[in-house]
C-alpha positions as CSV (number, residue, x, y, z in Angstrom):
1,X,9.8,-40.7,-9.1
2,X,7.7,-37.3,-7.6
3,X,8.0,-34.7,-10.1
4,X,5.0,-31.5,-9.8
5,X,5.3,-28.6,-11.5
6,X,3.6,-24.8,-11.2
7,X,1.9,-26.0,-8.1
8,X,-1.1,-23.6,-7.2
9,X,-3.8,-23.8,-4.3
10,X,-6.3,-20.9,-3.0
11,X,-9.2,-21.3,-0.6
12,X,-11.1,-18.8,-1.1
13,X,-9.2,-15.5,-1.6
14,X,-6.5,-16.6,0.5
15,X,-3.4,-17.6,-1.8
16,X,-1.9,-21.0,-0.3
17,X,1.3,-20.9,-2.3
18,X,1.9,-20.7,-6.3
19,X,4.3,-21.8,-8.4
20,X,6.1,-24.5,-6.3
21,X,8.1,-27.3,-8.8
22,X,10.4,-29.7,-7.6
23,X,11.9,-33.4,-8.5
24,X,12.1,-36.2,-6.0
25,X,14.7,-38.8,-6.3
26,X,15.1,-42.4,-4.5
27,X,15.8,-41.1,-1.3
28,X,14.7,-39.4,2.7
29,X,13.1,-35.6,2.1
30,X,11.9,-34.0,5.4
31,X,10.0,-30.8,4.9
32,X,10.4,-28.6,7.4
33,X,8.3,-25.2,7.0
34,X,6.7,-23.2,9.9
35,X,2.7,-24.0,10.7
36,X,0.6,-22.1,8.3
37,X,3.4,-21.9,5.8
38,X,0.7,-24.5,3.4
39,X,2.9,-27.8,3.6
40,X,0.1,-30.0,4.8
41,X,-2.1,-28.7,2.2
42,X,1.3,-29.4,-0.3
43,X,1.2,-33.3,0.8
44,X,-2.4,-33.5,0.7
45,X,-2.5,-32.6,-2.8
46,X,0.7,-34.1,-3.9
47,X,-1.4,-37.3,-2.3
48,X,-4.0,-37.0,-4.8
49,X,-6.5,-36.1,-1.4
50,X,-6.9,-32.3,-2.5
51,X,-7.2,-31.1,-6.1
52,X,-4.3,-28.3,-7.0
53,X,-6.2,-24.7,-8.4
54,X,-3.1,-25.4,-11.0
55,X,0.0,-27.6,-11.7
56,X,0.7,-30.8,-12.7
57,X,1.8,-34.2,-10.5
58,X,3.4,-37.0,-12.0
59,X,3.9,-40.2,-9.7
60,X,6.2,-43.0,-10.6
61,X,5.5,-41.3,-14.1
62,X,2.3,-41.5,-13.9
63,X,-0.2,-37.9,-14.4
64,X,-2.3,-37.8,-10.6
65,X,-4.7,-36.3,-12.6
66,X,-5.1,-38.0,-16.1
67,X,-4.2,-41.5,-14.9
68,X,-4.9,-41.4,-11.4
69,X,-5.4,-45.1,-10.5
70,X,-1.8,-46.0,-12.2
71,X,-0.2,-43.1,-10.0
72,X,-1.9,-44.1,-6.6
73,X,-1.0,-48.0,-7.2
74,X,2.1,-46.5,-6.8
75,X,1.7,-44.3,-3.6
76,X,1.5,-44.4,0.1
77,X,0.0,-41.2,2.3
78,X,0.1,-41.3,6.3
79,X,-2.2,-37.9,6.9
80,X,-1.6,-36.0,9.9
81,X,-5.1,-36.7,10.9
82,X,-6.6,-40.0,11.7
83,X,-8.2,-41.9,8.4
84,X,-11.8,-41.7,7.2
85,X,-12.9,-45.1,7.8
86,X,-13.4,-44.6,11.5
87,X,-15.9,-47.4,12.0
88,X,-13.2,-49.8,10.1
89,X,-11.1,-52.1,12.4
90,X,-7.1,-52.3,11.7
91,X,-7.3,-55.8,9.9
92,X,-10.2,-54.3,7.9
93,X,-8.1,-51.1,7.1
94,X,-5.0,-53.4,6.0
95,X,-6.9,-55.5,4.3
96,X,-8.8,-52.5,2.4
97,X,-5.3,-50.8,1.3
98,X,-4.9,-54.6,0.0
99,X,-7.3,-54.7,-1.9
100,X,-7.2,-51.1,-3.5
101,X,-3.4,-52.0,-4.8
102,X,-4.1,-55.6,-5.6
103,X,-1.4,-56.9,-3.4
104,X,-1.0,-58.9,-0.5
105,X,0.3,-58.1,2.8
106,X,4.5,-58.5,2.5
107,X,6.4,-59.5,5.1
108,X,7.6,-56.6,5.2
109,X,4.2,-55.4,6.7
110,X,4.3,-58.1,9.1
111,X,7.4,-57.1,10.6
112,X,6.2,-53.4,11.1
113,X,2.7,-54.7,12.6
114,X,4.3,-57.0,14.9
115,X,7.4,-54.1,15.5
116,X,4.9,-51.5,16.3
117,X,3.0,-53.9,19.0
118,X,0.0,-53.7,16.8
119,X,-1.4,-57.2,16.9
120,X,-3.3,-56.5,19.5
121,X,-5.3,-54.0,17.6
122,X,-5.9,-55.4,14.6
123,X,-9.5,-56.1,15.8
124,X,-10.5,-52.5,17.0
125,X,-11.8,-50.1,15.1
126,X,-9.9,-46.7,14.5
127,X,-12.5,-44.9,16.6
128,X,-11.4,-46.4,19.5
129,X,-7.2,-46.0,18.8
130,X,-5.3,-43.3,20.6
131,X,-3.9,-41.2,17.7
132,X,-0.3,-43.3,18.1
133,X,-1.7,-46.5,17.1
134,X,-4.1,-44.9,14.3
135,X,-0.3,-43.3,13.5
136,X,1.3,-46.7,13.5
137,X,-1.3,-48.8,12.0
138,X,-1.2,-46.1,8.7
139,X,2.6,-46.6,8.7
140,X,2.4,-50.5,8.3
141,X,-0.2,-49.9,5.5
142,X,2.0,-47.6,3.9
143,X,4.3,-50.8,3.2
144,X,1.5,-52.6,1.0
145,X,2.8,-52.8,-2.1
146,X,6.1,-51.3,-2.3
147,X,5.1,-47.8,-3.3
148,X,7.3,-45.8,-5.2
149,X,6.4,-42.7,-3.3
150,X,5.6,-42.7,0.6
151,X,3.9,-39.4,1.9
152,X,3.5,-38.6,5.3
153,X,2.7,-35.6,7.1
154,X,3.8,-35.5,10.8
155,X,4.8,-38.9,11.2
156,X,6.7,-39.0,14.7
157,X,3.7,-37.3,16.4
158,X,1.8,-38.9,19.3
159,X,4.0,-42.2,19.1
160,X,6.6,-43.8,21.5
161,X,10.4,-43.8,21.5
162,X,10.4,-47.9,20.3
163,X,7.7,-46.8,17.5
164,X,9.8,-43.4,16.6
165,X,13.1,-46.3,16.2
166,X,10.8,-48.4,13.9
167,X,9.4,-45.7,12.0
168,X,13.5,-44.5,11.6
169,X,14.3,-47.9,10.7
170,X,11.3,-48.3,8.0
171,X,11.9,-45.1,6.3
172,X,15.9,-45.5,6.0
173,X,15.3,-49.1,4.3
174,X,12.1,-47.8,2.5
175,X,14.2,-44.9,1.1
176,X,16.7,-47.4,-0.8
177,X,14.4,-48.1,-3.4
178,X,11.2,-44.8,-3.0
179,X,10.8,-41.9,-2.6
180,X,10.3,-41.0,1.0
181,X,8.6,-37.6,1.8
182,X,7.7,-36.5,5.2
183,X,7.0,-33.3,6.7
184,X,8.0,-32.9,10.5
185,X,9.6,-29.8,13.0
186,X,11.9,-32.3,14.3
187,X,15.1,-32.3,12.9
188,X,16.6,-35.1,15.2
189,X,14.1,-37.1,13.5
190,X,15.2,-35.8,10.4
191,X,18.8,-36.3,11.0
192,X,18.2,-39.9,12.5
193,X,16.0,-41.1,9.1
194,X,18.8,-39.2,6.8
195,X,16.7,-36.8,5.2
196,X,17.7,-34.2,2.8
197,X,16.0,-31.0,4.7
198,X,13.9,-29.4,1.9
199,X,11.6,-26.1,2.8
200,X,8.8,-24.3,0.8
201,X,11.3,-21.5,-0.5
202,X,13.5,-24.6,-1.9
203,X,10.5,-25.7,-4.2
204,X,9.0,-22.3,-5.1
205,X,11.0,-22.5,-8.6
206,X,10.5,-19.7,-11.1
207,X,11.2,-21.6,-14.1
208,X,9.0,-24.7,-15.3
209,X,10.6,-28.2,-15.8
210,X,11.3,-29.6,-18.5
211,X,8.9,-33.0,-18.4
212,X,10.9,-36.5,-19.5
């Protein structure tokens, strides 16, 4: 479902990491690294937001880089930071992650925008959100679609207790059927969404995979 392979990423002279490989299966991964260790710049890329230096991503079987609208049909990313449509409302939002995977909103994206209290915000524009709502409303849109791969970096920050429940909730049932890939220092979080606990070490493989 998330395969990448020989993984590479500089800025500048400064070596990010090299040579990280790994498999995801249906399932909860939590990544849990130490700040500075690169694995926001990891999601970010494995997102299709940053370009690698090197390496290879393969979404739902699907190259990032060769046939990237096929492999982000089939993808959902919840950045740490807040979106960059800050002048667009949350309906507008929703309705643009719509549009860009040709599929309606499910009811399943009802449930979380009415679960996260988020009705009442549909109508203001993420400039004006606290950094929980932004959080939340990028959570419900992650459920347009039915990706294949949900990505999120830092997902229980800023929000409530009832929103970390419903973000537990969302990613156990979303993990029956996806990939489910979130990077967090909270392992009670973790534990609670039944994540396998990965770390950068665990995907820095020395060998190369053999592609199927």
């Amino acid at each position: 479902m998330l395969r990448f392979e020989m993984l590479e990423k500089r800025y500048g002279s400064k070596l990010i990491f090299s040579g990280l490989s790994h498999h995801f299966t249906v399932g909860c991964h939590a990544l849990q690294a130490p700040n500075g260790s690169g694995k926001s710049t990891l999601l970010s890329i494995l997102a299709g937001v940053v370009p690698p230096d090197q390496g290879q991503v393969l979404i739902a079987g699907a190259s990032l880089y060769t046939e990237p609208m096929r492999a982000k049909a089939q993808l959902a990313y919840v950045p740490d930071a807040s979106p960059v449509y800050p002048f667009l409302t949350g309906r507008e939002f929703l309705e643009l992650v719509a549009t860009t995977k040709q599929s309606q909103r499910s009811t399943a994206t009802r449930t979380l925008i009415m679960r996260f209290g988020l009705d009442a915000h549909l109508d203001i524009r993420f400039e004006h959100m606290s950094l929980g709502t932004k959080k939340k409303m990028m959570l419900a849109a992650a459920s347009i679609g039915e990706p294949a791969v949900i990505i999120a970096d830092e997902p229980g920050i800023a929000i409530d207790d009832g929103a970390r429940q419903v973000l537990i909730e969302y990613f156990r049932q979303a993990a029956q059927r996806s990939v489910v890939l979130f990077s967090t220092h909270d392992s009670e979080l973790a534990v609670a969404c039944g994540a396998a606990l990965i770390g950068m070490p665990d995907i820095a493989a020395p060998t190369r995979l053999q592609w199927s």
